[in-house]
Every structure is written in C-alpha cells, then in structure tokens.
matplotlib code that plots the C-alpha trace (Angstrom):
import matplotlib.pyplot as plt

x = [252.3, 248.5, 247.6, 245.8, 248.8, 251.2, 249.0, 248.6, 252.0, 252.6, 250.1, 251.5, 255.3, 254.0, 251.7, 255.3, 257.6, 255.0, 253.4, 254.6, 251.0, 249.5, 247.2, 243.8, 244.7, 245.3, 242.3, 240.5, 242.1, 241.4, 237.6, 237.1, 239.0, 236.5, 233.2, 233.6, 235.2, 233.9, 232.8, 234.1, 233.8, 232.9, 236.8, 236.5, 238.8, 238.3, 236.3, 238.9, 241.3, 239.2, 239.0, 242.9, 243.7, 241.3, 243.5, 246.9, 245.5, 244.8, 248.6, 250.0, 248.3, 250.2, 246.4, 246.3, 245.1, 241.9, 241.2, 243.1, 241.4, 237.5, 238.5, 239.6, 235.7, 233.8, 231.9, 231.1, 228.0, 226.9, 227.9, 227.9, 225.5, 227.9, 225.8, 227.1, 226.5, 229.3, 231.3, 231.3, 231.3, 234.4, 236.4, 235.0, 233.1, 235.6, 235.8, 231.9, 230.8, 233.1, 231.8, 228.4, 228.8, 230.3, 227.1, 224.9, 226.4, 226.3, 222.9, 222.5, 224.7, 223.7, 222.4, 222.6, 219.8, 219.6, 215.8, 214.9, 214.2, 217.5, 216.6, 215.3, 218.3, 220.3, 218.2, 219.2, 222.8, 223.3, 221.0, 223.0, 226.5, 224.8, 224.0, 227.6, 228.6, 226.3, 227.3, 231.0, 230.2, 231.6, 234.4, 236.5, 238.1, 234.8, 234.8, 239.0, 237.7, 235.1, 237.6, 239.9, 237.2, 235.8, 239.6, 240.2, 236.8, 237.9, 240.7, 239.1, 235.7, 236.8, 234.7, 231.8, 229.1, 229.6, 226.8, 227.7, 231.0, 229.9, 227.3, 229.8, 232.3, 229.9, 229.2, 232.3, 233.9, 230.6, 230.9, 233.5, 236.3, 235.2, 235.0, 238.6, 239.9, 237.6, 240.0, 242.7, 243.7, 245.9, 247.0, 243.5, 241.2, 244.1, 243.9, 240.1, 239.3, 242.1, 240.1, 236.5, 237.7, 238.7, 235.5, 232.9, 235.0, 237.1, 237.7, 238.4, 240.8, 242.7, 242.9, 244.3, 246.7, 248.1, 248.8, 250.5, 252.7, 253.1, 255.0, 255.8, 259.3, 259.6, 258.6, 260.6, 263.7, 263.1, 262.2, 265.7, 267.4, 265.5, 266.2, 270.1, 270.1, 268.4, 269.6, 273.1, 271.6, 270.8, 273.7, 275.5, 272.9, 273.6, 269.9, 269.2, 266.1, 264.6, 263.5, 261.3, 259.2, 255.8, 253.6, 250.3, 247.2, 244.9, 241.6, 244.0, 244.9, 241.2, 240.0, 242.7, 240.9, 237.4, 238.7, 240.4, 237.6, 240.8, 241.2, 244.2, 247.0, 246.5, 247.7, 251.7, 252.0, 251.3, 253.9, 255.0, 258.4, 258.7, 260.8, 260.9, 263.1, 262.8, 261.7, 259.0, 261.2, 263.3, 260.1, 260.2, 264.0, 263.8, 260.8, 263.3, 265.7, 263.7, 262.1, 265.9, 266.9, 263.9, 260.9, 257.8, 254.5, 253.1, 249.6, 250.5, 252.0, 249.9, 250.7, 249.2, 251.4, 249.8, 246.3, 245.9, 243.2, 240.2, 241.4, 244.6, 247.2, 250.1, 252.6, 254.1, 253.0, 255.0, 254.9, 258.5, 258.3, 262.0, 260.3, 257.6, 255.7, 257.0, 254.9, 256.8, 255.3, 257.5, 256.9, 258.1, 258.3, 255.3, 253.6, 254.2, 253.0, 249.7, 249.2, 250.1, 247.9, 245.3, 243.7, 245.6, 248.8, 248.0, 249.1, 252.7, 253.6, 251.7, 253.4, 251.6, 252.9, 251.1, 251.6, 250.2, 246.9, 244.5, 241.4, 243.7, 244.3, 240.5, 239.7, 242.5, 240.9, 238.0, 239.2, 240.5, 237.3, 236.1, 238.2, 237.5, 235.2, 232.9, 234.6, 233.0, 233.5, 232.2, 229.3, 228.6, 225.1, 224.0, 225.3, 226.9, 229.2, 227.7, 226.2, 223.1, 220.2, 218.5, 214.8, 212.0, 208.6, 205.5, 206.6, 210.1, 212.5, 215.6, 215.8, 218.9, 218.8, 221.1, 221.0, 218.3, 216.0, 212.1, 209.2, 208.6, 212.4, 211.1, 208.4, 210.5, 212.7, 210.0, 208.5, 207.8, 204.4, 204.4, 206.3, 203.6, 200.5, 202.3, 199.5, 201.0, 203.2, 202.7, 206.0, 205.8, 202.5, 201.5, 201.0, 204.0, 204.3, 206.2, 209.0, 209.7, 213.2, 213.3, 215.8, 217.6, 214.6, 211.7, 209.2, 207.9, 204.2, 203.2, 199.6, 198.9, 196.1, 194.8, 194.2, 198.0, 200.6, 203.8, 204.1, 206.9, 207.4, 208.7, 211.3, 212.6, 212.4, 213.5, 217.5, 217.9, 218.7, 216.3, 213.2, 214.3, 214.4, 211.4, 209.5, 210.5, 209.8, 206.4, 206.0, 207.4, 204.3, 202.1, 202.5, 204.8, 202.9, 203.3, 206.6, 207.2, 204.9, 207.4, 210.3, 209.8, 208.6, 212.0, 213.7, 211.9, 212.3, 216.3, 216.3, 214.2, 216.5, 220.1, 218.9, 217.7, 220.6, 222.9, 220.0, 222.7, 221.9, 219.4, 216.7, 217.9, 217.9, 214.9, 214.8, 214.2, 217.4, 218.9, 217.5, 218.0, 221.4, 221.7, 220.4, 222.5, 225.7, 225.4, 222.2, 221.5, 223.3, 221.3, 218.0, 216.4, 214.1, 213.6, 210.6, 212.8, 215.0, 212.8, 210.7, 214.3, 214.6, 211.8, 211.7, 215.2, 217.7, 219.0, 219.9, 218.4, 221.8, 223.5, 221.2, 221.4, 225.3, 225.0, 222.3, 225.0, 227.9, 226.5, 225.4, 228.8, 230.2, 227.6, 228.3, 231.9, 231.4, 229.0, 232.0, 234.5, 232.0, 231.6, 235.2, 236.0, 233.7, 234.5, 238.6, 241.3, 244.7, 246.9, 250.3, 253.1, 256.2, 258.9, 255.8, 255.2, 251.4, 249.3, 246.4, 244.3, 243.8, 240.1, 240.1, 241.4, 238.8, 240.2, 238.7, 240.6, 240.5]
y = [22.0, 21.4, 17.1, 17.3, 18.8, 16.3, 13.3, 14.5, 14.5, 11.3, 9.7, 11.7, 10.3, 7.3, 7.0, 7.8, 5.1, 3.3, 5.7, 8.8, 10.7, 11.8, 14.4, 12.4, 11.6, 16.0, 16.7, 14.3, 15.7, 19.0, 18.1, 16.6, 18.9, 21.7, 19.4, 18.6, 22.2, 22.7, 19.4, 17.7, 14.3, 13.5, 13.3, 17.4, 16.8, 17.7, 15.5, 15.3, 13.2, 10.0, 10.0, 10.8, 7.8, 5.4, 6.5, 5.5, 2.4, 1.6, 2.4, -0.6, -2.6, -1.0, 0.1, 2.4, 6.0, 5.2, 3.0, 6.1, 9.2, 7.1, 6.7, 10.1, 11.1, 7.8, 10.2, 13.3, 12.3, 11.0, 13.7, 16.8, 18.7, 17.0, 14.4, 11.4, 12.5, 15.3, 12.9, 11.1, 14.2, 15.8, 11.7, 9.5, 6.5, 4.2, 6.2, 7.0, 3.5, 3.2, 6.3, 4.9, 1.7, 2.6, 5.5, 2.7, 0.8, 3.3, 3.4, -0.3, -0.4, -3.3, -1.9, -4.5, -3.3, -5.6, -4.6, -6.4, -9.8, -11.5, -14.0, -11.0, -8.9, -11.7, -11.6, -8.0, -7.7, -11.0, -9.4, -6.4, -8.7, -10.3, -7.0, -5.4, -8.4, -7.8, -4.1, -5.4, -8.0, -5.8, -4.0, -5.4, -1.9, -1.1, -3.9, -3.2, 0.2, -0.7, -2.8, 0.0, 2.4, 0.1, -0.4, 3.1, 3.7, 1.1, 2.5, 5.7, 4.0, 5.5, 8.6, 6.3, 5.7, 2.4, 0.7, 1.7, 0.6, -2.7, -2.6, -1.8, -4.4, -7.0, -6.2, -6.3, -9.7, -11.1, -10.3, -7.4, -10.2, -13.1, -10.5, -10.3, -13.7, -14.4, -12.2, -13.3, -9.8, -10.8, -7.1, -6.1, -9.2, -8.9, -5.9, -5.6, -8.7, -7.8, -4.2, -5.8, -8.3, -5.8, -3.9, -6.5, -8.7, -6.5, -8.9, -11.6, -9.5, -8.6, -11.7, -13.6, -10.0, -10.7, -13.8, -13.5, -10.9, -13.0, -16.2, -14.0, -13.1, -16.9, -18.1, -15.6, -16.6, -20.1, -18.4, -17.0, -20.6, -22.3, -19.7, -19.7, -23.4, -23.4, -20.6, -22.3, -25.8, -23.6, -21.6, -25.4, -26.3, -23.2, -22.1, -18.8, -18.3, -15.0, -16.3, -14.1, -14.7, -13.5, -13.3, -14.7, -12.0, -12.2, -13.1, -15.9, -17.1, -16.6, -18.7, -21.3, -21.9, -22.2, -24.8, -26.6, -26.8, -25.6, -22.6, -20.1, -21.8, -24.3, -22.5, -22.2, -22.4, -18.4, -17.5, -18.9, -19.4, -18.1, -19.1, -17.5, -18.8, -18.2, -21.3, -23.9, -27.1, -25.2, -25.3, -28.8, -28.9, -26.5, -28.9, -31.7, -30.1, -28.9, -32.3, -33.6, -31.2, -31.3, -34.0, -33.3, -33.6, -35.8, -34.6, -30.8, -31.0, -29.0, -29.0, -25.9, -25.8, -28.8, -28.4, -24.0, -22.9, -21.5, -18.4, -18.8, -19.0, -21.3, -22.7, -26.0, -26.3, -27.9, -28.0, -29.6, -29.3, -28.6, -27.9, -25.6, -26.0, -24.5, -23.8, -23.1, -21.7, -22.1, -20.4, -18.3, -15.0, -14.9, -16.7, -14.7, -11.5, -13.4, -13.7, -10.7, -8.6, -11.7, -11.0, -7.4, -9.3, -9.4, -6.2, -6.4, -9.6, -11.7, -10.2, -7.4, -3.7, -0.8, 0.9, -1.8, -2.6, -1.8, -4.1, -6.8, -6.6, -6.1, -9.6, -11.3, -10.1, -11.8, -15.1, -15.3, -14.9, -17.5, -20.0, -19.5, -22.0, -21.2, -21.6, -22.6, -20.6, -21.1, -19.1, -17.3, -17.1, -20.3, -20.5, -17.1, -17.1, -19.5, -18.3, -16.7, -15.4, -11.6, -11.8, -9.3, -9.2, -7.7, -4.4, -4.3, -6.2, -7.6, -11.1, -13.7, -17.1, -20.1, -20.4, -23.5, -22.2, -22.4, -20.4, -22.9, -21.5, -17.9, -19.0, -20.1, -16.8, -14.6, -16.8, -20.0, -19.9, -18.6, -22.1, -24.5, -22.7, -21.8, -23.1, -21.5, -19.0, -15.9, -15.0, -11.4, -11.7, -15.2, -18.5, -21.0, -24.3, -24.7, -26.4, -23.6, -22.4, -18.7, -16.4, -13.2, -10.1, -11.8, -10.6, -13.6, -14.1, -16.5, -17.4, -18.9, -21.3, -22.5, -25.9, -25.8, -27.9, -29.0, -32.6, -35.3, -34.1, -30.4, -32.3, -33.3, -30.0, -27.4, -26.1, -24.4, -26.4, -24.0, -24.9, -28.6, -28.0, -26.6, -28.9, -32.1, -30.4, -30.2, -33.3, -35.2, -33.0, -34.0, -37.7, -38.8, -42.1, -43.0, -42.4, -44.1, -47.3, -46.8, -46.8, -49.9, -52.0, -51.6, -51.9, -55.3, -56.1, -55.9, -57.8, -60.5, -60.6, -61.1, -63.3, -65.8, -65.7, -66.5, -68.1, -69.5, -68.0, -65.5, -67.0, -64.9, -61.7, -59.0, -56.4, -54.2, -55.2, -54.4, -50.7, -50.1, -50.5, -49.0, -45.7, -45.6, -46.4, -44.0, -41.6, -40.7, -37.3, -36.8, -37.4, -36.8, -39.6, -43.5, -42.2, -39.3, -41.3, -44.1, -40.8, -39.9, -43.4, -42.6, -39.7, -40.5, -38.1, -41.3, -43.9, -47.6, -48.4, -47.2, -48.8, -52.1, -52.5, -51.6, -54.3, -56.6, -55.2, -55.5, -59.1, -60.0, -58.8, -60.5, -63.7, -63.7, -63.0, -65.7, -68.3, -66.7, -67.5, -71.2, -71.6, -70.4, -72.9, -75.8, -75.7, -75.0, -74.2, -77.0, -77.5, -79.2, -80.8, -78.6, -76.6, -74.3, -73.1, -73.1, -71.7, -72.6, -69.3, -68.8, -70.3, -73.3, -75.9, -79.0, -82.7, -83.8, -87.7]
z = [117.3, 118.2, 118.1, 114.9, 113.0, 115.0, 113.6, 110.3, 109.6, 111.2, 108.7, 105.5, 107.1, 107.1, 103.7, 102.2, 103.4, 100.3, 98.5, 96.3, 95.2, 98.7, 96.6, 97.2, 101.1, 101.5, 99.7, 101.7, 105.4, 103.8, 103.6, 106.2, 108.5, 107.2, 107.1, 110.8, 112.0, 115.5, 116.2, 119.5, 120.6, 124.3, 125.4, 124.5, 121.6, 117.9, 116.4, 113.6, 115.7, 115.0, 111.7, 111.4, 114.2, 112.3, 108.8, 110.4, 112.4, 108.3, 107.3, 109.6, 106.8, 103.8, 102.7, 99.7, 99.2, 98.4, 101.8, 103.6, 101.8, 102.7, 106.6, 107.0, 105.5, 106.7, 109.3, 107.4, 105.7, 109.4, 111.6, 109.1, 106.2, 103.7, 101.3, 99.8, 96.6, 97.7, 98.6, 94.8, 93.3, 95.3, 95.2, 92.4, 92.7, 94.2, 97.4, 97.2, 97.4, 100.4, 102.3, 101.4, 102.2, 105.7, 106.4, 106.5, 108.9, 110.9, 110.9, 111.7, 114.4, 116.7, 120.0, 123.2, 125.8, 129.0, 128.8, 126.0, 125.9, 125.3, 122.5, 120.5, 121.2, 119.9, 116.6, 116.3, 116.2, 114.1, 111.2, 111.7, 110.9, 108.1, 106.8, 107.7, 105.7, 102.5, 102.5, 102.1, 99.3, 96.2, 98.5, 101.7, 102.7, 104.0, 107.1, 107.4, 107.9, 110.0, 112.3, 112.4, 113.0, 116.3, 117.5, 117.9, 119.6, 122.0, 123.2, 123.9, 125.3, 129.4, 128.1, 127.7, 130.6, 131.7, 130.2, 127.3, 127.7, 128.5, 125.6, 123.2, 124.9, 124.2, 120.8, 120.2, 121.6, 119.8, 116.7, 115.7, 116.7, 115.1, 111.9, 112.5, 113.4, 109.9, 108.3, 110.0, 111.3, 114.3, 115.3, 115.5, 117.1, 119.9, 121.0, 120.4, 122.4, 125.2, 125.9, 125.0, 127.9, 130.8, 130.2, 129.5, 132.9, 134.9, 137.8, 135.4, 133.3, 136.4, 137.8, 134.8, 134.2, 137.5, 136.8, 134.2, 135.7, 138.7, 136.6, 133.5, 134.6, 135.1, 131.6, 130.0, 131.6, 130.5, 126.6, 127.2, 127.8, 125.0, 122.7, 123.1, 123.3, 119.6, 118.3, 118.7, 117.6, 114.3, 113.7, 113.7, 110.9, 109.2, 109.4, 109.0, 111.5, 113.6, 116.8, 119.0, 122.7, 123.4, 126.3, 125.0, 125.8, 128.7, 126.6, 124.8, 128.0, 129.0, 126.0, 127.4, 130.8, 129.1, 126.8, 128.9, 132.1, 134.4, 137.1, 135.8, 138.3, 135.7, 132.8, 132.3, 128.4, 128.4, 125.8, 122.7, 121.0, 117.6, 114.6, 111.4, 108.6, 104.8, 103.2, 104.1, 103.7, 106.9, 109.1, 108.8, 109.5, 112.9, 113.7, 114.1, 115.4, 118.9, 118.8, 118.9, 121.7, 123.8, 124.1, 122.5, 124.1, 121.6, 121.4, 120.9, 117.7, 114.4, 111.0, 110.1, 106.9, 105.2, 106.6, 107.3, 109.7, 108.1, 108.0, 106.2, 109.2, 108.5, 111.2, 112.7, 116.3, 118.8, 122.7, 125.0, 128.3, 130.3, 133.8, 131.9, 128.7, 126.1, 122.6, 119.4, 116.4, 112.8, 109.9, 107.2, 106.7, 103.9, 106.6, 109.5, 107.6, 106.5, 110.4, 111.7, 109.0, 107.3, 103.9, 104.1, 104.2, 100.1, 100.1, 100.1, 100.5, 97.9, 95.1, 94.9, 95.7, 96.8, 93.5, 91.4, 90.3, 93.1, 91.5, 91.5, 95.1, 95.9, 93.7, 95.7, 98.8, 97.4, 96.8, 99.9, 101.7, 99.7, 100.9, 104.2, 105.4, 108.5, 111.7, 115.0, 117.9, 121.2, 122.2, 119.0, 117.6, 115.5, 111.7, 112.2, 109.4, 107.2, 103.5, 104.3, 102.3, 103.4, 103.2, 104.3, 106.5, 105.0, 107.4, 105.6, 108.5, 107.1, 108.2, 107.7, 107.3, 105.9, 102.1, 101.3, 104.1, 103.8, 104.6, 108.1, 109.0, 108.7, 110.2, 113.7, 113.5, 113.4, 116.3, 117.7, 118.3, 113.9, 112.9, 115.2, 113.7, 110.1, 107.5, 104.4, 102.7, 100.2, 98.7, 97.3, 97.1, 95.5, 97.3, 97.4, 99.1, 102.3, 100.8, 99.0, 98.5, 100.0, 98.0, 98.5, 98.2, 99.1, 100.9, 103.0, 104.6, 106.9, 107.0, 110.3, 111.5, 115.3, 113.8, 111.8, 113.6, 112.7, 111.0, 110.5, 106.8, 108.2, 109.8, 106.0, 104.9, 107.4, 107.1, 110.3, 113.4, 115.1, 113.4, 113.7, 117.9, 118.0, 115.7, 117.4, 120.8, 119.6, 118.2, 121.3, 123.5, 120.8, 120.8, 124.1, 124.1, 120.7, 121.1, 124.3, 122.8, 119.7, 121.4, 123.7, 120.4, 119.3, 121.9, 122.4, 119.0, 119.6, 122.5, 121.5, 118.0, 120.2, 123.0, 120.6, 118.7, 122.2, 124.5, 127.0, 130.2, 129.4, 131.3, 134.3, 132.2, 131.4, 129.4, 132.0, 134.3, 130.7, 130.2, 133.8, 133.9, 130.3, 132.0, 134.8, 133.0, 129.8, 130.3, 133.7, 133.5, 130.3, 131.3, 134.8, 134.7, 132.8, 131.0, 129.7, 128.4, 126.1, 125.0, 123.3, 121.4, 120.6, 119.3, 117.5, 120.1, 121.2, 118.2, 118.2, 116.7, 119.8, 122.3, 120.4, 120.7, 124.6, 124.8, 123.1, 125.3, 128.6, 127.5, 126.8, 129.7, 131.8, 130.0, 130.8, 134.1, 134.8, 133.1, 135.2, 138.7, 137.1, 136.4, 140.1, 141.5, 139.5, 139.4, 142.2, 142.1, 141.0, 142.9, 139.6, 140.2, 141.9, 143.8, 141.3, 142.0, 138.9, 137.5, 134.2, 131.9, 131.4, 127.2, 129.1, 130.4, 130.5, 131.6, 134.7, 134.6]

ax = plt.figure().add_subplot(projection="3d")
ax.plot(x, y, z, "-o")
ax.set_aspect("equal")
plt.show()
C-alpha cells in the first residue's frame, strides 16, 4: 500500500469514529487527488500528502466534513488550473468561501527579508495578521485550517533552505502562535513554538533540551512519589480523580528563563502535576487536600476557575516544594478538553455533537472570540490583537490601525517624517479635519507641509502609542528650554509650598541638594544626565505628583535624622536601680531636673 492510500484510509478511519456520511470528504480527496496529479513537493513526495496530513491534523479536533473536505482542496485553486468558482460549483458555498478565504492568504503570506529595513518588515507581516484575521471574520475554520496547514509545513520544513527555515520560523513564533494561544489551541501552539524554537535558536533549544533530559529522570521520580502519596490521600476522600505528569516543553521552559531574568540551572519546576476530576466544587477539594499534605508556596497559587485567562483556560494553580517544586494544575474534565483543543473544544464537549447543527457551532465559535480580551505578550508588535480598523493609501496599501485612530496616526505609520509635516487630510477624496475618526474602507491622504509641525492639541487626539512617541519627541526638540524653564518653576513652586509649611531646619536645605539626591536615588538609571532628567518633568514622562512626595520623603527622613543626632548629643545612657542600663525611645524627651 503506497503512503497516499495508507493516509487516506487513516483519515476516513478516523472521520468515522464521529461521523457516518463521508460522501463530501471522498468527493473532495477524489478532486483533489486529480487537480494536483503529478505535482510533487520539494521532499519528492506527492503533493497530495499535504493536503491529506493537514485533513487529519483537523480530525484531532472532532472538525466536521465541511472543515475536512476545504483542507483536503485549500491548495488547488493556488497550485493547479482549478478556479474557485470550480470549487463552489463542484462543493457549495459553505466550502467555497473557505477555499476562498484560505487562497488569499496565500497570497499575503508575510515574507521576513533580513534586507529590508526592519521597522518596515515589521509593518508587513502585522498587516498581513490583521488581514488573515478579517478574512476569518464570517468563518473560524479558515484560521484552524490555516494553523493546521503551517503545523504540518513545520514539521516537514528540513527540505527548506535554511533561510527560509528561519524566515518561516520566525514568522511563525511571531504571530502564527499567538494566533493559537488566542484560540487557546494547546496541541498546536506547542508543538508549533517547540519546532519554531529549534530552528529560529538551535543552540538555545539544545541547551535547554539537554537540560531537561539531564534532571528529567529526577523530577519524574519525585512526580511518581507525589502522585502515589495523593492519589491515596484521594482514594481516602473517595474522590474520583485522573492524575497525570508532564514534562513542560523546551520554549515553555524557554519562556520561563526570560520571565524570570534566570540562567536555565535555575529552572526545576519543568513539569506539572495534573488532576482531573468531574465536578468543579472537587477542584477546590483536591486543592486542600495537597495544601494539607504538602506546603504551598504561597505566591504560586491561581484561581483560574473564578477568574479564566483570556483565552478561556480554566485551572487551580498550585506549587509545594518536597526537595523540588512541584506545579499542580486541577481541573475538570470540560475544562481539560477546553485546553487541550481551545474554541474547537465546542465541538464535542460544549454540548454540541458533530452531527448537530453546524451554524450553531460556528456562532459559538464566535462568541468565544469575543470574549477574549487582548493579551500581552512579550515582544509582539504593538496593539497586535486589539480591534483594528483596515484603511487604504491613495496607491491601494492595506494599512491597520486601532479602532478610534486619526488621519495624524496614519500619518506616523506611513512615516515619521509624514506625521511632523502632516497639514491636512482628504478622506476619499474630500477634505476632513485631523481629528477625524478613520473608518474601515477609507482611502486616506495626507497632505504634507515644510512649515506643518506637530502641536500640543495632537497629543489629545492621537490613539496610537506610536504617534504619541513620536509627537512628544518632537515637541521636547522643539521647545527643550521651555520645558526645562517649565519644569524648574514647578519644581520650585513645590518646594517653596512644603518648606513653608515645616520651616524647622530647612535653612540648611536647597533645592538643588534636593533634586540631586532625587536623581541619584530614583532616576539615574533612567536618564544619563541632570538635564535629562528635569527635560522629562517637563515634558510630563516624569509626574510632578511623584517628584513632590520624594521632595516630602527625603524631607522627612532628613528631619528625623537631624532629631536622632540632637538627641544623641544632648542625652546619655542612664544607669536605674539594680544596674539595669537605660535608654530614652526617640518620642521620649524628657526634662531632667
């Protein structure tokens, strides 16, 4: 039996373990198998494998003949004579629109070239997400696909040069992940970020992989002593609980060093004790029960249940430590299933089979992206998941920017040099003023100026953080006196306003002994020189607010310690009946007669 046959069947065995009519997934092998006859991909294979790999990647996920029949066809309009319009002729509309919707990402694939300029590059692939995520606005099968699709392309990429390995590594630790974790897929962001990592980092993936495999036989034999303790503990309790051990991956564990600011001998909580019981008030219950058996680490415990990430994931997080740390992770079944497979865990475990109403699975799909508020993750491009608007230059680029944004924050993306000589705005085609409020569609035109310059009123206007950078920056060139003058009235101001309300012992006091020692105390790593720093009051980086209680702090203290010095000098120690040496607490100032 040839491999296309062999993984054929193992798709159709496995469509049927939840499905009974296979008829459009055949016709849809059938078709593509014939559209892409004689086609090979780089490994020498036919080109059919893919497609077939990407369908039962999908099965995992319980996803239904529809989802399948699309990613067994989602590269024959691309790669073949086929037309789309073949394809909603042949399948209907529903599998169309994904086909469609999948062709043209295709076509706006981010591409990551060290020669460009990086800032640009950057500009790139984050319109291309934003689009990726438009395109998947009326249908989420199209980005499961998609993540399916750029899983199994990762773990053929060794046929691949190797910059475009790395390109493609890149890519997709940037943004193909973060898609995931969105979505709280689990089974795919893992493995996609743990092959993204060895690719895009070799030494460091091998470093932190022989690490792991250096203590891992350790950790697991401790796994093995805390499980039988507490699976015993809840056999007594009568709870009925699965408890499993898992070696956390090598980008997790990666992600822990960054965090954390510590070299990888550092790390030992690698793994992670899991319970699984069938009712929420039993979380709860195991939770007390390990804290009972084994101390807690007080700052390492989550309730995930009553406040869920972003994403959905629900757990109780707890850490003991019994010569290692040891994470546990409780949750129920329904919960466990929502992690493992995200939004896709709707599919059969929300109450809704694979046979039943497909639309109603798609609109709880929905929902649950809606909930998901934007998450921050470290290094990602500014505002990446927040809710964008798609506008266009006069030449027809696609840019994105934050929903609320103005003509001076397309003005910044398209350049810098655009926002500081921006002197006015045509939005398709007719004049509008810069505080205008850009929508989805329009086609945006700056009109520049060499005497235009940015003003303290685009400050109150602008959405993006970027705009606001750049506008201060140019202010603060514009005006540094003004705002140095500006920034030593107040601080004057606040000086002069607390030493006349506590004028005992200020005579000895300036307000530059004050700023100096400010600046070495809280700013110096901030700002390289004094000048630096009052251009920031200034300018309003650094708040009066907070300047004004360190004036009032350092005040204090240097009160104090002048009474303490006075109280040194005046008193001595006292010797009381029975010899018993004594000494006056510093409230205490009595009059010795």
């Amino acid at each position: 039996m040839d491999k296309v046959q062999e993984l054929y069947n193992s798709l159709i065995n496995k469509l049927k373990t939840y499905k009974d009519d296979l008829s459009l997934v055949r016709k849809a092998f059938e078709f593509a198998s014939l559209s892409h006859e004689g086609q090979r991909r780089i490994s020498g294979e036919p080109y059919i494998i893919h497609p077939l790999e990407v369908a039962i990647i999908l099965t995992d996920f319980y996803m239904d003949d529809v989802t399948i029949a699309a990613a067994l066809l989602h590269d024959v309009v691309e790669d073949t004579s086929v037309s789309i319009n073949d394809i909603y002729n042949n399948f209907g509309k529903e599998v169309g629109f994904i086909v469609e919707s999948l062709t043209k990402l295709q076509k706006i694939t981010p591409f990551i070239d060290k020669s460009l300029d990086s800032s640009k590059n950057k500009e790139i692939t984050l319109v291309n997400l934003k689009r990726l995520f438009i395109s998947t606005s009326q249908d989420i099968r199209v980005i499961i696909i998609k993540l399916a699709d750029r899983l199994h392309n990762l773990r053929t990429i060794n046929y691949l040069s190797p910059d475009k390995q790395r390109r493609i590594a890149l890519e997709t630790l940037e943004f193909y992940v973060p898609i995931a974790q969105k979505l709280g897929i689990w089974k795919i962001k893992s493995e996609m970020e743990d092959i993204a990592f060895s690719i895009y980092d070799p030494q460091m993936y091998n470093k932190i992989l022989q690490y792991i495999n250096h203590i891992k036989e350790k950790i697991e034999q401790n796994y093995h002593e805390v499980i039988d303790i507490l699976k015993k503990k809840l056999d007594e309790e009568k709870v009925e609980a699965t408890i499993q051990s898992r070696i956390k991956t090598v980008y997790s564990v990666y992600n822990k060093m960054v965090k954390r600011g510590v070299p990888i001998d550092e790390i030992m909580d690698i793994g992670a004790v899991r319970v699984i019981v069938n009712h929420v008030n039993e979380c709860y219950l195991v939770l007390g029960i390990i804290h009972n058996l084994w101390i807690p680490i007080q700052d390492r415990i989550k309730d995930y249940i009553a406040k869920p990430k972003p994403n959905g994931y629900q757990s109780l997080h707890t850490v003991i430590y019994n010569g290692y740390p040891v994470e546990f992770q409780i949750r129920t079944w329904n919960m466990h299933y929502a992690a493992e497979y995200g939004v896709a865990s709707h599919w059969k475990y929300k109450g809704v089979s694979p046979w039943g109403d497909i639309e109603k699975v798609i609109t709880n799909w929905k929902k649950e992206l809606e909930k998901i508020e934007n998450i921050n993750i470290e290094n990602l491009p500014e505002e990446i998941f927040s809710e964008n608007i798609f506008v266009f230059t006069p030449k027809g680029d696609c840019i994105d920017l934050p929903a609320g944004s103005t003509p001076i924050d397309f003005a910044y993306r398209i350049h810098t040099e655009v926002g500081n000589r921006c002197a006015g705005c045509k939005i398709n085609g007719k004049m509008v003023s810069l505080d205008y409020k850009l929508n989805n569609g329009d086609i945006v035109e700056i009109i520049t100026s060499k005497t235009a310059s940015p003003t303290f009123e685009w400050l109150k206007i602008v959405k993006t953080n970027y705009a606001r950078t750049r506008i201060k920056q140019f202010l603060k060139n514009k005006n540094k006196k003004e705002y140095i003058q500006k920034a030593n009235e107040l601080i004057n101001n606040i000086f002069k306003n607390i030493t006349e309300r506590n004028k005992g012992g200020r005579e000895e006091i300036t307000i530059d002994n004050i700023l100096n020692e400010i600046f070495d105390k809280y700013y110096k790593n901030a700002y390289k020189e004094m000048e630096d720093f009052i251009l920031a009051v200034g300018v309003g980086d650094v708040k009066i607010e907070s300047i004004e209680a360190k004036i009032k702090q350092i005040l204090i203290d240097r009160q104090e310690q002048k009474v303490d010095k006075k109280f040194q000098e005046k008193s001595s120690d006292i010797i009381l009946g029975g010899g018993v040496l004594y000494r006056f607490a510093k409230c205490c100032n009595p009059s010795f007669p």
